[in-house]
Steps between C-alpha positions, in 0.01 A plus 500: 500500500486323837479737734221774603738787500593434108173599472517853716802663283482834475677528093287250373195645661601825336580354159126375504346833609637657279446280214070520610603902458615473181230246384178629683374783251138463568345496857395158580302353823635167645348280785663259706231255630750353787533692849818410508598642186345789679736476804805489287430814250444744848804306709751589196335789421431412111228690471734823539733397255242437221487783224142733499372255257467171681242476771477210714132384667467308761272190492262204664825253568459471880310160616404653812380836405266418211372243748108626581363576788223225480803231538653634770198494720444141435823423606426752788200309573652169457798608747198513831357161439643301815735288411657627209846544406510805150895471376566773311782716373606801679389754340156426461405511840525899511294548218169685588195282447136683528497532834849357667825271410601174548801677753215654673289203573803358566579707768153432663561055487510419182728224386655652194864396421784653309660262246776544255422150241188338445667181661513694809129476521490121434745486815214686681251278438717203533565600819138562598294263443177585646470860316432636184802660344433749171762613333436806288593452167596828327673596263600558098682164312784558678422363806188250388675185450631504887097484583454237217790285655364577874153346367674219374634396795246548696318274301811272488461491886150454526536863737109535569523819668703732244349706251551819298289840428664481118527888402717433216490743203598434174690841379405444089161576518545840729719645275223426249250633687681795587564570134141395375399805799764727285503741800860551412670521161820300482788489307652237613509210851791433725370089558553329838805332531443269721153433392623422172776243593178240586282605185794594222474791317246333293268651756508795363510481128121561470588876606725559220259283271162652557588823654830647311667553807853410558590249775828435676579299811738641751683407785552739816858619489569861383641365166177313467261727459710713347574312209127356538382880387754548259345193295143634558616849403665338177212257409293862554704689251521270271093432511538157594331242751675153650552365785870547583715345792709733725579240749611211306730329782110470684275468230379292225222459258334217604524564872536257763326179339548337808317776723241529273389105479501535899277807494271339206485186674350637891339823337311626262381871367150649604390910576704703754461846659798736503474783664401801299453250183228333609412128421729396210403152321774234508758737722396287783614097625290258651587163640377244229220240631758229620658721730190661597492394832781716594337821351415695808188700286392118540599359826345799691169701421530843598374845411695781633202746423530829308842667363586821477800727362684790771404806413714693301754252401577481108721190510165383210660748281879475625490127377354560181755819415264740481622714817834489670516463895551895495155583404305274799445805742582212799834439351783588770244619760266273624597225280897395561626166542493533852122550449420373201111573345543346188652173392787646254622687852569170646720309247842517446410504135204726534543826283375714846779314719769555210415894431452551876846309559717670188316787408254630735357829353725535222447151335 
């Protein structure tokens, strides 16, 4: 298969759903920890298609939702110190801090800048030599080693006046401590996709090992997760755990050795706070002591006060699959993502952006 639409036909998709019919005897509970997996089961409608007894949860797998409110307001706060340049990515500058947005303080002088590559905010600074430029550093493996290799050539360069607010989080130990918390029983994960071609399916082995659940990686395509949770529901029936691949022509075992020497060699693990998780030892990265003096928590010593959660908003208990979008009493009327309260309104791969967008009330 070369082509996207190989993996959209409609017989094969049928020959799978109704093979997870035939197989599924037993109602079973599957997650998929990636927001884009999310995306893709409401855009094609999979959910709908699924017999009674599979049930699929959404989890934690958006970088920019499960980022907490306490790190947005230091990048708030870091964003009104005169002559400062905060790169970030798109979305994260309409996410609600405690009290206002990087879009908002922005809009009021603010030098906050859109960028689409990490090596967009080395051109920044390049080209301004007598600010501070931060790039924000977020996101899950996937993106990672384009900070590491930013870092690296910033030190390469000597580039005194680049540095990065690193709010990298390492997905391996959230889906441990989301099944430690065992606020949801599980029958079986969806794993990220793209996560998983920089860490390998090895990731994810300790699941299967130490929890009994079943494990497969999948890729986005209709077919994908299709025949992603007819393996789970197999491994289920059968009362097996492994870690199975569903997107081979993506994935292997070991990962992306390369990727992961570049991440090893600029960062290292230490606490992080998701949102609705709390702080979660070793989920976090940290710029190791030699590249220290581009860590922004170094280069600049601010406190951005007091946080504080909007009232109302469940996107704590959204991300850890607890509740579904549909039971925040803001969903769809004061929260949209025209006017989003909570972070998972904001993302593209937020679970309140994709029910809102695909399913509204009848997600």
């Amino acid at each position: 298969m070369k082509y996207a639409s190989e993996f959209r036909q409609g017989r094969l998709a049928s020959g799978l759903i109704e093979k997870i019919k035939r197989s599924s005897r037993t109602p079973v509970n599957f997650m998929e920890f990636c927001g884009s997996h999310t995306v893709s089961i409401f855009r094609y409608g999979i959910r709908q298609v699924l017999p009674e007894t599979v049930t699929t949860l959404s989890g934690p797998g958006c970088p920019i939702c499960v980022t907490a409110n306490a790190d947005l307001d230091r990048a708030i706060a870091l964003a009104q110190i005169p002559n400062v340049i905060v790169a970030s990515f798109g979305d994260v500058l309409r996410v609600p801090g405690s009290f206002t947005s990087l879009q908002a303080v922005r809009a009021e002088g603010a030098d906050v800048r859109v960028i689409y590559s990490a090596m967009d905010a080395i051109k920044i600074a390049e080209d301004n030599p007598n600010k501070q430029v931060i790039l924000l550093g977020i996101g899950f493996e996937t993106t990672t080693p384009t900070i590491a290799a930013s870092i690296v050539q910033a030190k390469q360069e000597n580039l005194d006046n680049f540095s990065v607010l690193s709010w990298h989080k390492l997905t391996p130990p959230a889906m441990k401590a989301l099944l430690d918390a065992g606020d949801v029983a599980l029958d079986g994960l969806i794993c990220p996709g793209h996560v998983s071609i920089i860490t390998g399916s090895q990731a994810w082995e300790f699941i299967a090992r130490d929890y009994g659940i079943p494990c497969v990686v999948a890729g986005f395509e209709p077919l994908d997760i299709l025949q992603c949770i007819d393996m789970l529901v197999t491994q289920a029936e059968n009362g097996e755990a492994k870690v199975e691949i569903a997107y081979t022509r993506g994935v292997q075992h070991e990962g992306n050795t390369v990727a992961q020497r570049l991440m090893s060699q600029v960062f290292e693990p230490c606490p992080a706070q998701w949102r609705g998780m709390g702080t979660i030892p070793d989920s976090g990265l940290k710029l190791r002591e030699e590249f220290s003096s581009f860590d922004a928590e170094r280069v600049f010593d601010i406190d951005p006060g007091p946080t504080r959660e909007p009232k109302g908003c469940i996107c704590g208990e959204v991300l850890r699959g607890v509740k579904t979008p549909i039971d925040c009493p803001l969903f769809g009327r004061t929260c949209t993502p025209e006017s989003p309260v909570g972070a998972c309104m904001v993302s593209s791969e937020g679970s309140c952006f994709t029910y809102h967008l695909y399913g509204g009330k009848n997600a």
